[in-house]
C-alpha positions as CSV (number, residue, x, y, z in Angstrom):
1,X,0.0,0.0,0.0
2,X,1.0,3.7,-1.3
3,X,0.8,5.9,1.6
4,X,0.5,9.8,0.2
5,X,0.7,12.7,2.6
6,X,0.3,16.4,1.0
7,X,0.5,19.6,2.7
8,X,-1.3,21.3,0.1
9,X,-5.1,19.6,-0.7
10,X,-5.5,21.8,-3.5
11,X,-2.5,19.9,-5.6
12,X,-4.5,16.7,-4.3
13,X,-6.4,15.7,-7.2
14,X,-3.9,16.1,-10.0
15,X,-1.6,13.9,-8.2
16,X,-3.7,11.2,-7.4
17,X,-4.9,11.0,-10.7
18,X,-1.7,11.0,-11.6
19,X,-0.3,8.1,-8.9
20,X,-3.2,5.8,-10.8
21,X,-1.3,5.6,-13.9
22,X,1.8,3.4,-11.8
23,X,-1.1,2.6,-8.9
24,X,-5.2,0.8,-8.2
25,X,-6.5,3.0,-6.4
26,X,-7.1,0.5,-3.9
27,X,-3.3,0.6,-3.8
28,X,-3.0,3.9,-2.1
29,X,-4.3,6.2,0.3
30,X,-4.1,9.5,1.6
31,X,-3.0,10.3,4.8
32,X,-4.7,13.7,6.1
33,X,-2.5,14.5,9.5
34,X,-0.8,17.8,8.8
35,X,1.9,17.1,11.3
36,X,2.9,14.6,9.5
37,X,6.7,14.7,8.6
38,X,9.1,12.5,7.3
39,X,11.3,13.0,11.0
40,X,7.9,11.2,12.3
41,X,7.7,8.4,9.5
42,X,11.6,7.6,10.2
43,X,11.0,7.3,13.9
44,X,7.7,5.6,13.6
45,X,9.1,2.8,11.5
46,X,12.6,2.3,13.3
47,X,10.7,2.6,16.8
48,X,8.1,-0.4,15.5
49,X,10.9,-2.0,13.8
50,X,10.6,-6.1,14.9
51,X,11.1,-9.3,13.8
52,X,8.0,-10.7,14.2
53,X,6.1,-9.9,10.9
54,X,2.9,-10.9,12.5
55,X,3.2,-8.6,15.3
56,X,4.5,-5.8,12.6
57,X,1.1,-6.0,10.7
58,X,-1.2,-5.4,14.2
59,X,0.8,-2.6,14.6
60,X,-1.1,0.7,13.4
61,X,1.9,2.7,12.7
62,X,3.4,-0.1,11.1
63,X,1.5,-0.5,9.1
64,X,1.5,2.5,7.7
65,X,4.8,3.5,7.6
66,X,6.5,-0.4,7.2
67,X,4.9,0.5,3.3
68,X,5.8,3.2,0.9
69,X,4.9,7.0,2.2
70,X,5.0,9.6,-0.3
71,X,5.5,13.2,1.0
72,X,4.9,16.0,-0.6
73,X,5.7,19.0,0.9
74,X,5.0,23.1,-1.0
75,X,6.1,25.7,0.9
76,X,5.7,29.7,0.2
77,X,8.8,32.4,0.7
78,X,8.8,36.0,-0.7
79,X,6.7,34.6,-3.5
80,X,8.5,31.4,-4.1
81,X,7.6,28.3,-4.3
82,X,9.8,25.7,-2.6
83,X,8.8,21.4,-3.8
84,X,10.1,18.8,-2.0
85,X,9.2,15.3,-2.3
86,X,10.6,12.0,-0.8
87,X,9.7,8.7,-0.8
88,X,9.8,6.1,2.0
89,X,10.1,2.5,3.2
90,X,11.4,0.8,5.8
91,X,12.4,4.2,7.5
92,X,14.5,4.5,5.3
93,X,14.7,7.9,2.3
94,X,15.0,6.1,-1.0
95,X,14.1,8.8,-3.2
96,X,14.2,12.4,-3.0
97,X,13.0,15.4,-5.9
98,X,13.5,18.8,-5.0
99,X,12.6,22.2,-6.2
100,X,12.2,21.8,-10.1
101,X,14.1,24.4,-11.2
102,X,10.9,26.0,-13.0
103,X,9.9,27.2,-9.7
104,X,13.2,28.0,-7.9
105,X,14.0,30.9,-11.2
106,X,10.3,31.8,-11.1
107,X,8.8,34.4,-8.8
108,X,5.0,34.8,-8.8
109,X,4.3,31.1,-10.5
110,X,0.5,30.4,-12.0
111,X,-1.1,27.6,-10.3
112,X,-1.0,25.6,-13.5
113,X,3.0,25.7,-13.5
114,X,3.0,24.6,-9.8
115,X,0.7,21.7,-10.5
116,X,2.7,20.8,-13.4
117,X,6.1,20.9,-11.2
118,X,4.1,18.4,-8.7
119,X,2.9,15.8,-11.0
120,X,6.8,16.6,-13.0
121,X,8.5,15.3,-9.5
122,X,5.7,12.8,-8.3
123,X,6.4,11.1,-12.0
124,X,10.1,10.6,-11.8
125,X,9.9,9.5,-8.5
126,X,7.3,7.1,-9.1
127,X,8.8,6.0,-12.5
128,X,11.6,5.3,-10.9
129,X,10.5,3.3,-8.0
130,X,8.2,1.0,-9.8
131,X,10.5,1.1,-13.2
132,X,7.8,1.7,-15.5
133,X,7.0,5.2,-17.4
134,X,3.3,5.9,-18.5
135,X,3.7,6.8,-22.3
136,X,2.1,10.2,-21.7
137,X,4.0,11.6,-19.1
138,X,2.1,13.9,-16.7
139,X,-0.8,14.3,-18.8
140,X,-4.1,12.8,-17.4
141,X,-6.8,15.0,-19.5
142,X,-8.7,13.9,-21.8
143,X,-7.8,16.3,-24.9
144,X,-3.6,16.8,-25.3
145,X,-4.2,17.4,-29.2
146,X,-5.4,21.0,-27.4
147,X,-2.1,21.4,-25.8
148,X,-0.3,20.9,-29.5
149,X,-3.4,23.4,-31.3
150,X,-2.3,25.4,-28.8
151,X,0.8,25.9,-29.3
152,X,0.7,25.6,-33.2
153,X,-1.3,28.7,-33.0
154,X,0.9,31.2,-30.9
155,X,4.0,30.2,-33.4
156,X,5.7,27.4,-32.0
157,X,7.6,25.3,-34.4
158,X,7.4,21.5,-34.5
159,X,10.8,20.7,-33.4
160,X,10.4,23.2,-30.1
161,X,6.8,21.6,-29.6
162,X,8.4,18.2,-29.7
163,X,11.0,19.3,-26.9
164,X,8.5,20.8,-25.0
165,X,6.0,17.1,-25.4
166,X,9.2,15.2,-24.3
167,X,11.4,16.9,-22.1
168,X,8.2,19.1,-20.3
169,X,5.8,16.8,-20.1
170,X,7.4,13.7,-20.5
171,X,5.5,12.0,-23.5
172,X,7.3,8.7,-25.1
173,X,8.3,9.1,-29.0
174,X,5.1,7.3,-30.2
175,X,2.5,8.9,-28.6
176,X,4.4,12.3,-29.8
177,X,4.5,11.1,-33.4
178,X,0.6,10.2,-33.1
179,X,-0.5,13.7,-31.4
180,X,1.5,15.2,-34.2
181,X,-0.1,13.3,-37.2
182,X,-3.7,13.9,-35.4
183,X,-3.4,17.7,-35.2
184,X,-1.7,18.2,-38.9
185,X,-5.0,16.5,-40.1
186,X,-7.3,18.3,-37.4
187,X,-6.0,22.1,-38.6
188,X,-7.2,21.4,-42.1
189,X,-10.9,21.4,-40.2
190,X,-9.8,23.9,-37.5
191,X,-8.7,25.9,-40.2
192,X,-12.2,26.4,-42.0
193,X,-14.3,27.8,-38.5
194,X,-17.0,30.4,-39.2
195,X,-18.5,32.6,-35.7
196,X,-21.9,32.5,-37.4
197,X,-21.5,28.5,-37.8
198,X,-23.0,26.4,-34.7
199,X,-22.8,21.9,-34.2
200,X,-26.2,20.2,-33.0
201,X,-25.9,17.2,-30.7
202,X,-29.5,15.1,-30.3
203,X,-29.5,12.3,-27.5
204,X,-31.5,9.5,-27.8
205,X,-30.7,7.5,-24.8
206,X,-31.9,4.0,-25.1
207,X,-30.1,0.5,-26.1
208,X,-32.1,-2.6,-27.0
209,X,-29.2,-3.9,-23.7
210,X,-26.5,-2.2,-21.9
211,X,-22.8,-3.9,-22.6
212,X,-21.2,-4.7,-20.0
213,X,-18.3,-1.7,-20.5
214,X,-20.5,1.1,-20.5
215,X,-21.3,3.8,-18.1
216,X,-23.2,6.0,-20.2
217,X,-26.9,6.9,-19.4
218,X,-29.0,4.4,-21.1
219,X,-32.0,3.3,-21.0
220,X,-34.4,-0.4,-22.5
221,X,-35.7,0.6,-25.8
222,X,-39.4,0.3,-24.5
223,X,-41.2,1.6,-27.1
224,X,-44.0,3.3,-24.8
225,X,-41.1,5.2,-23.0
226,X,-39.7,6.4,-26.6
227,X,-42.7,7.9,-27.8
228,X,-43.1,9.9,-24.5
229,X,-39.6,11.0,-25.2
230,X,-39.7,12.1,-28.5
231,X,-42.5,13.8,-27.6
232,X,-40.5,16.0,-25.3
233,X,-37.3,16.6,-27.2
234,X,-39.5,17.5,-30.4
235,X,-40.6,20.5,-28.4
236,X,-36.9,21.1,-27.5
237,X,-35.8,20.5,-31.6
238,X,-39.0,23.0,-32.4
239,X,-37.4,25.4,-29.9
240,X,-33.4,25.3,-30.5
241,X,-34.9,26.1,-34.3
242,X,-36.5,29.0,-34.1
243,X,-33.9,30.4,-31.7
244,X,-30.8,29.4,-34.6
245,X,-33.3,30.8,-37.1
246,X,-33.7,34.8,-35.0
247,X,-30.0,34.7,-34.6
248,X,-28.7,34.1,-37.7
249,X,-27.0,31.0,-37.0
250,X,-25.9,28.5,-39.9
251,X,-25.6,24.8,-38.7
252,X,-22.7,23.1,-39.8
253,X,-22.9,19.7,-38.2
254,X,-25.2,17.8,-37.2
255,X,-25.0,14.6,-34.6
256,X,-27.6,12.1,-33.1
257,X,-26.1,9.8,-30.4
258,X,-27.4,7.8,-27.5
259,X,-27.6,5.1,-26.4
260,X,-28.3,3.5,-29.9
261,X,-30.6,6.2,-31.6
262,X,-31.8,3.2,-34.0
263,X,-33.4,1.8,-31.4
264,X,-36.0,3.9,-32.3
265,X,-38.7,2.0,-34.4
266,X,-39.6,2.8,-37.7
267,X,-42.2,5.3,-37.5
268,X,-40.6,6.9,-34.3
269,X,-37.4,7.0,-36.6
270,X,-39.3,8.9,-39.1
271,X,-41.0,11.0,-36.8
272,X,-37.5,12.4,-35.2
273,X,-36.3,12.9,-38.5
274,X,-39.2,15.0,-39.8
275,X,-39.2,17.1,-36.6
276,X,-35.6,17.7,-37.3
277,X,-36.1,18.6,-41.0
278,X,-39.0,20.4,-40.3
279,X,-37.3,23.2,-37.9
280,X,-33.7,23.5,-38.6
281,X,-32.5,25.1,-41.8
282,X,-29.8,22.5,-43.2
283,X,-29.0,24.1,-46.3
284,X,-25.6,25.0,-44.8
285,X,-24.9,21.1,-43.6
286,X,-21.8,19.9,-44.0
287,X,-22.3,16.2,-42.2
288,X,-25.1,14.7,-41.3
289,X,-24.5,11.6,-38.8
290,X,-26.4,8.9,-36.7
291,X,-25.3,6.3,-34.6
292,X,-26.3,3.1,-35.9
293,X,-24.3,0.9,-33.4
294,X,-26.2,-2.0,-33.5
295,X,-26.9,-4.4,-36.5
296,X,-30.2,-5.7,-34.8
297,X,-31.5,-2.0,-34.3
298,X,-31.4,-1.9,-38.1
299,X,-33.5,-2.8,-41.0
300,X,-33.8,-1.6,-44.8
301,X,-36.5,0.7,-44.1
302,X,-34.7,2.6,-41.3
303,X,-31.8,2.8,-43.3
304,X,-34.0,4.6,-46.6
305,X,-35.3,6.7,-43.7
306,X,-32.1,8.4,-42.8
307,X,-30.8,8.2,-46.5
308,X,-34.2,10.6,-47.7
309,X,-34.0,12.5,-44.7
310,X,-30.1,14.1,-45.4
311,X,-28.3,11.7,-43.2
312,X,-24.7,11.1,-44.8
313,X,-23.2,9.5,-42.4
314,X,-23.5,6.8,-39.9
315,X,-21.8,4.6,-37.5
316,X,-22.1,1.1,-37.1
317,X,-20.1,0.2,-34.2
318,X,-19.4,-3.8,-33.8
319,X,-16.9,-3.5,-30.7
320,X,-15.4,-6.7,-32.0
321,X,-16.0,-9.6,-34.5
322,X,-15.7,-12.0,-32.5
323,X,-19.0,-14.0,-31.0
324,X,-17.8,-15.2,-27.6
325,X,-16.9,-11.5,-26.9
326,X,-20.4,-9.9,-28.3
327,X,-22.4,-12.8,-26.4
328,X,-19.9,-11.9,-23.4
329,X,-20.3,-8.0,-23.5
330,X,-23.9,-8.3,-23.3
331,X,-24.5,-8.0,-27.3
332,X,-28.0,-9.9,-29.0
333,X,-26.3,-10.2,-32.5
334,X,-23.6,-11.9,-34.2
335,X,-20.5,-11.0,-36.1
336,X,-21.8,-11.9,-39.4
337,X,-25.2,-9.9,-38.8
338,X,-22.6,-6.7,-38.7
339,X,-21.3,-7.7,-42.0
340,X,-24.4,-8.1,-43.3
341,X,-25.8,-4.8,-42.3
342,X,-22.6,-3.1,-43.7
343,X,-23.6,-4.4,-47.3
344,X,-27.4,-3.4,-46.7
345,X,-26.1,0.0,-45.6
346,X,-24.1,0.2,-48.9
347,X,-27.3,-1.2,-51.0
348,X,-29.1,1.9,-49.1
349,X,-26.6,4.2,-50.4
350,X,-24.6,5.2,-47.4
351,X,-21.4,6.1,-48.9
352,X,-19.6,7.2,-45.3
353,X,-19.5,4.7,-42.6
354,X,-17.8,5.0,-39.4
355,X,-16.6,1.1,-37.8
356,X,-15.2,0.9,-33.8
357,X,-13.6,-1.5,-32.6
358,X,-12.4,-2.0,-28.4
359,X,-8.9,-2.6,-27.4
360,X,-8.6,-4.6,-24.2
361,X,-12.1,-6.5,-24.3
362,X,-12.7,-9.4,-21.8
363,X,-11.0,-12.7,-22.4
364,X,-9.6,-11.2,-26.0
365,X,-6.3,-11.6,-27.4
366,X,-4.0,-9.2,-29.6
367,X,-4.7,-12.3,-32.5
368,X,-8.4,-11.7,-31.2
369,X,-8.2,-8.0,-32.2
370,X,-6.2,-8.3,-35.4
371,X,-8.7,-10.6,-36.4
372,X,-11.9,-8.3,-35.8
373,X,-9.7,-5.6,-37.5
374,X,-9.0,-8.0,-40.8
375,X,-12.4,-7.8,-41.1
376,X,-13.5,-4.6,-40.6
377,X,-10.7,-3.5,-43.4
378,X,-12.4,-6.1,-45.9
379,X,-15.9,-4.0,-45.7
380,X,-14.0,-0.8,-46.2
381,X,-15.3,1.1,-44.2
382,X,-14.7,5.4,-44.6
383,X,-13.3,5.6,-40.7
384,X,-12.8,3.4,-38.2
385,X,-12.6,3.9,-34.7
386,X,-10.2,2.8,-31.9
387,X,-11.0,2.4,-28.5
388,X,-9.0,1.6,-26.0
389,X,-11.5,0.2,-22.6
390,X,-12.2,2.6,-20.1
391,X,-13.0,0.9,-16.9
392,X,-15.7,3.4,-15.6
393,X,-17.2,3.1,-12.4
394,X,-20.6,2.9,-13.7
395,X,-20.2,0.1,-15.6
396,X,-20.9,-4.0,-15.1
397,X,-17.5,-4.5,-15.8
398,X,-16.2,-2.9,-13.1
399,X,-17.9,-4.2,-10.1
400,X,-17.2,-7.5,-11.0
401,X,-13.4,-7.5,-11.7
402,X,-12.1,-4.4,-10.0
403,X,-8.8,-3.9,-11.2
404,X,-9.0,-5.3,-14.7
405,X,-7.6,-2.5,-16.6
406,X,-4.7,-2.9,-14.8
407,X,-4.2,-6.5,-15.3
408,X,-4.8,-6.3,-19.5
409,X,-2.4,-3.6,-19.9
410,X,0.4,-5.6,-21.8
411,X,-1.9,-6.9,-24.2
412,X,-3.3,-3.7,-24.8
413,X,-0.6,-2.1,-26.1
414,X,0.1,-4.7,-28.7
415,X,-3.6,-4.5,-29.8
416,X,-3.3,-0.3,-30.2
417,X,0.5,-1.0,-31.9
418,X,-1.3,-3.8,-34.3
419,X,-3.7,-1.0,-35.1
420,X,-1.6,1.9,-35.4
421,X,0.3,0.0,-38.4
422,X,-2.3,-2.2,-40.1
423,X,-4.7,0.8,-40.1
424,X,-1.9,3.4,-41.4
425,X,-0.9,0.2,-44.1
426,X,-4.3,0.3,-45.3
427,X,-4.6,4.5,-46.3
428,X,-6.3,4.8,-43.1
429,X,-4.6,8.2,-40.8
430,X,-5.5,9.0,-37.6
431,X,-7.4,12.6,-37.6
432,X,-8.8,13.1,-34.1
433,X,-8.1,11.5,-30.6
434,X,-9.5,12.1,-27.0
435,X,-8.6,9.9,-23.3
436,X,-11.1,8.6,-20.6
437,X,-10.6,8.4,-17.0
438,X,-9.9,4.7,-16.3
439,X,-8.6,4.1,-19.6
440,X,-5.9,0.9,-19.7
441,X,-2.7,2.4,-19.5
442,X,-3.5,5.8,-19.4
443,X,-3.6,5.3,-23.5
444,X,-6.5,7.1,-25.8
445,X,-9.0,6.8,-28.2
446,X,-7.8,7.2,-32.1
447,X,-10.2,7.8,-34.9
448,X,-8.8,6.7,-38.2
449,X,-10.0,8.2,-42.1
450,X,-9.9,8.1,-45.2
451,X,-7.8,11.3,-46.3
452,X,-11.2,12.8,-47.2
453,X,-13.8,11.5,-44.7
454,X,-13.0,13.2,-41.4
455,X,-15.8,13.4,-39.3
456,X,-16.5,17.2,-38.8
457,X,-18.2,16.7,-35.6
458,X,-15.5,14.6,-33.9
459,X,-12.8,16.9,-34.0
460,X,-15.1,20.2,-33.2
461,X,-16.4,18.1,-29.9
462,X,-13.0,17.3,-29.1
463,X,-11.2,20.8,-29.5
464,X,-13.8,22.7,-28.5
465,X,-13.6,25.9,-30.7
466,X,-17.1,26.0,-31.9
467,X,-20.7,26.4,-29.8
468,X,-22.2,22.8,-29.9
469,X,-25.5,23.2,-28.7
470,X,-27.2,19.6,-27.3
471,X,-30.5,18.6,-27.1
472,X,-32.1,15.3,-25.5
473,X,-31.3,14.3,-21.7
474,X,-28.1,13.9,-20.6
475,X,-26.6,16.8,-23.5
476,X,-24.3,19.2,-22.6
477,X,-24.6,22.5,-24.6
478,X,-20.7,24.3,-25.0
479,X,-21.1,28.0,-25.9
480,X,-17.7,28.8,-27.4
481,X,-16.0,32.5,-26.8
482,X,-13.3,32.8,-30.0
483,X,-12.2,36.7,-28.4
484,X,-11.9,35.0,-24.9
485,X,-11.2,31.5,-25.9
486,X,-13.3,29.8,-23.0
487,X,-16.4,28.0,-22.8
488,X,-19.4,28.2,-21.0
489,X,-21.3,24.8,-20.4
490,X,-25.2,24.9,-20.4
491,X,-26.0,21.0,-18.9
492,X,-29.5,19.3,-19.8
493,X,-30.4,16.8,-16.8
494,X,-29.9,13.4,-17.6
495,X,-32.3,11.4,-16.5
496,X,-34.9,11.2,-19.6
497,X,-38.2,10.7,-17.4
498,X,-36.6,13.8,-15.2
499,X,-35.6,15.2,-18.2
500,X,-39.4,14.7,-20.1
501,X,-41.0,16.2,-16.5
502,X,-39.2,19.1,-16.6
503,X,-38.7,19.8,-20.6
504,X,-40.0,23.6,-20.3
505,X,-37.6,24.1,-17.5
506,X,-34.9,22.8,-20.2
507,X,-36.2,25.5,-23.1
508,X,-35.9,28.2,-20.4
509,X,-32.1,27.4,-19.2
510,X,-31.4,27.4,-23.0
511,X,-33.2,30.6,-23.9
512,X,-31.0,32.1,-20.6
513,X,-27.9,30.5,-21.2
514,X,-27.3,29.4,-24.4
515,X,-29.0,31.6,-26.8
516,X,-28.8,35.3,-24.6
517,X,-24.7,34.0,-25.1
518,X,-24.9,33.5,-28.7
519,X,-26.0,36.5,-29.3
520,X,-23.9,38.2,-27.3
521,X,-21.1,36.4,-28.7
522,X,-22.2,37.5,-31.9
523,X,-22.5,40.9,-31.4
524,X,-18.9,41.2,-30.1
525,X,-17.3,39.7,-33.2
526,X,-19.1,41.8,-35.5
């Protein structure tokens, strides 16, 4: 057991976030006593030192101390921040990180550079002790392709942002390379923005079942509960358009996730469509997509529903191709009904198809996951996906085997290198990329393309330079500032029968916060 003292609680979270890249977090713990000091841990464990292991465990200092501490110590002079951290066991000081040197030349530091300096020294002295050095350094968030923009965008040359990925925030050569070839292909999007030009994000959150993985709001595809629904977010679709329409705005995307949207059936389909074609102005639509995930969610007729109604892209997401995973996951269809579906899909005319696939599912192999990926490149599909699993709290998954992201690690990172080169082989290049808490490894999400399918969408959502405005419980509307270059986040609830109960409440948080923001945002660019 980790033992972590800090005298600082605001510096907590980023470094426990950080200590799960090397630890469980059932492997450490914080200890909150502020007199606390490594004089205390030294005489604490030589005092208690015995030979009797059993009589060492009933011991309550012991047992804390007999195990790695961790102490981290800031402390404020004249404006100065002074770091020192030291690590540990057996009363003995096997490690030790002082100031970085950031600090000790820098009077008046921002927070941000102090953080940075913390989870700096807590990663070299936890790389060292447990020999092992997560491939993206210190970064835990789940966007660093915003870090790169960023810096592309003030001036900085490649070869100084590269020094500053490696020797700053301690990113390995690969994952460099990969955030580099990701943001070269996002700037050819992030290049084309428009302040008049807004993305449209429609939940629909139910799943014919939940897979085992997932931790996102979803709910059985009942359809009594989905008519009630639509009947709720069609006043909220009726609503976003006439306030787009007095505002001048131009939509430029256009999303519908879930959940599995096509759970919807038929004429409910139909219906959301309509309402959607029927309020918003989509002569300036660049992309049009739904999430199709599931081959039993679709049929012929669904599919010549979203091909009348504008829909140009769609995503039919298999996870894997192999059966004893899909029955395992908690999936009612087989790997040949996804195949099948693809060539309906194509018979339908969908011409831009998204594929994902899961790095790291239960009981899989790397041969497991080169196989799936063999045949997701026969059906040619205009993007696939890479995920790597993210062990959320919320999920099956996680109650019943704890610590399983930590235990599938190594084969992990042979199914991500298989897909980095068979994918790149193949014309395929990765254009956007985001991370999840409780992701194996600390490693990301990739989205591969066709040179001339990027999905639109996918990098505006993940770089956050344009207003997305969602719809549908559980959306999140992001009202993007381009002078200030922030955001404000306008939440819907998430809960859809909490979220169909208090719909009007919903219109009148986005006529407050959302739209009185547009405008105003409008008004100061012009």
């Amino acid at each position: 057991m980790l033992t972590i003292y800090i005298n600082e609680s605001g510096y907590r979270y980023e470094t426990e976030e950080l200590i799960k890249l090397f630890v469980p977090p059932s492997g450490f713990t914080f200890i909150e006593d502020p007199l606390l000091s490594i004089s205390d841990t030294l005489f604490s464990a030589s005092a208690n030192r015995s030979d009797d292991d059993e009589l060492m465990q009933e011991d309550h200092n012991s047992v804390i101390y007999r195990f790695p501490l961790l102490s981290i110590k800031l402390i404020h002079i004249d404006n100065y921040v002074y770091l020192t951290l030291d690590l540990v066991n057996e009363g003995q000081i096997i490690r030790t990180v002082s100031t970085p040197e950031i600090l000790e030349n820098n009077k008046d530091c921002s927070k941000k550079e102090i953080k940075d300096a913390v989870k700096r020294a807590v990663f070299l002295i936890l790389a060292d002790y447990y020999k092992y050095r997560p491939p993206w350094g210190i970064l835990t968030g789940v966007r660093p392709t915003k870090i790169v923009n960023e810096y592309i965008v003030n001036g900085m040359g490649e070869e100084d942002i590269i020094k500053k990925l490696k020797y700053y925030y301690y990113i390995e050569d690969e994952k460099i390379n990969l955030l580099l070839k990701v943001c070269r292909n996002e700037r050819k999007i992030l290049g084309n923005t428009s302040t008049d030009e807004v993305s449209v994000y429609i939940g629909v959150p139910f799943c014919p079942s939940r897979c085992i993985y997932c931790s996102f709001a979803s709910y059985p595809s009942e359809e009594k509960n989905m008519d009630i629904y639509l009947e709720a977010i069609s006043k909220e679709i009726q609503f976003v358009g006439n306030m787009l329409s007095e505002n001048g705005s131009k939509i430029e995307t256009l999303y519908i996730g879930g959940g599995t949207p096509t759970a919807l059936t038929e004429s409910q389909l139909s219906r959301l469509l309509s309402c959607i074609q029927n309020n918003f102005d989509l002569k300036s639509l660049k992309e049009y997509t739904i999430e199709a995930g599931r081959p039993d969610t679709l049929t012929k007729e669904k599919l010549n529903i979203m091909k009348n109604k504008g829909v140009n892209r769609i995503s039919i997401n298999p996870q894997t191709m192999k059966d004893e995973t899909l029955k395992l996951i908690g999936r009612k269809h087989s790997s040949k009904e996804i195949v099948d579906m693809i060539y309906l899909a194509r018979e339908c005319g969908m011409d831009n198809i998204n594929m994902d696939l899961i790095a790291g599912l239960p009981e899989e192999t790397p041969e497991d996951f080169k196989s799936s990926l063999d045949i997701l490149l026969e059906l040619k599909p205009e993007n696939i996906t890479v995920h790597t699993l993210a062990l959320k709290r919320a999920s099956k998954l996680k109650e019943i085997r704890e610590e399983y992201n930590y235990e599938a690690e190594n084969a992990v990172v042979e199914m991500l290198e298989i897909s980095r080169e068979l994918l790149e082989s193949k014309g395929y290049t990765p254009y956007y990329m985001y991370r999840q808490k409780y992701m194996f490894g600390n490693h990301e999400n990739v989205g591969y393309s066709k040179q001339d399918r990027f999905c639109i969408y996918n990098v505006r959502i993940m770089e956050e330079k344009q207003t997305i405005i969602a719809l549908g419980a559980g959306g999140i509307s992001k009202i993007y500032y381009p002078s200030e270059n922030r955001l404000e986040r306008v939440p819907n609830v998430s809960n859809y029968e909490v979220y169909i109960d208090r719909i009007d409440e919903m219109l009148d948080r986005k006529r407050k916060l959302v739209f009185a923001n547009i405008d105003n945002k409008i008004k100061n660019t012009l």
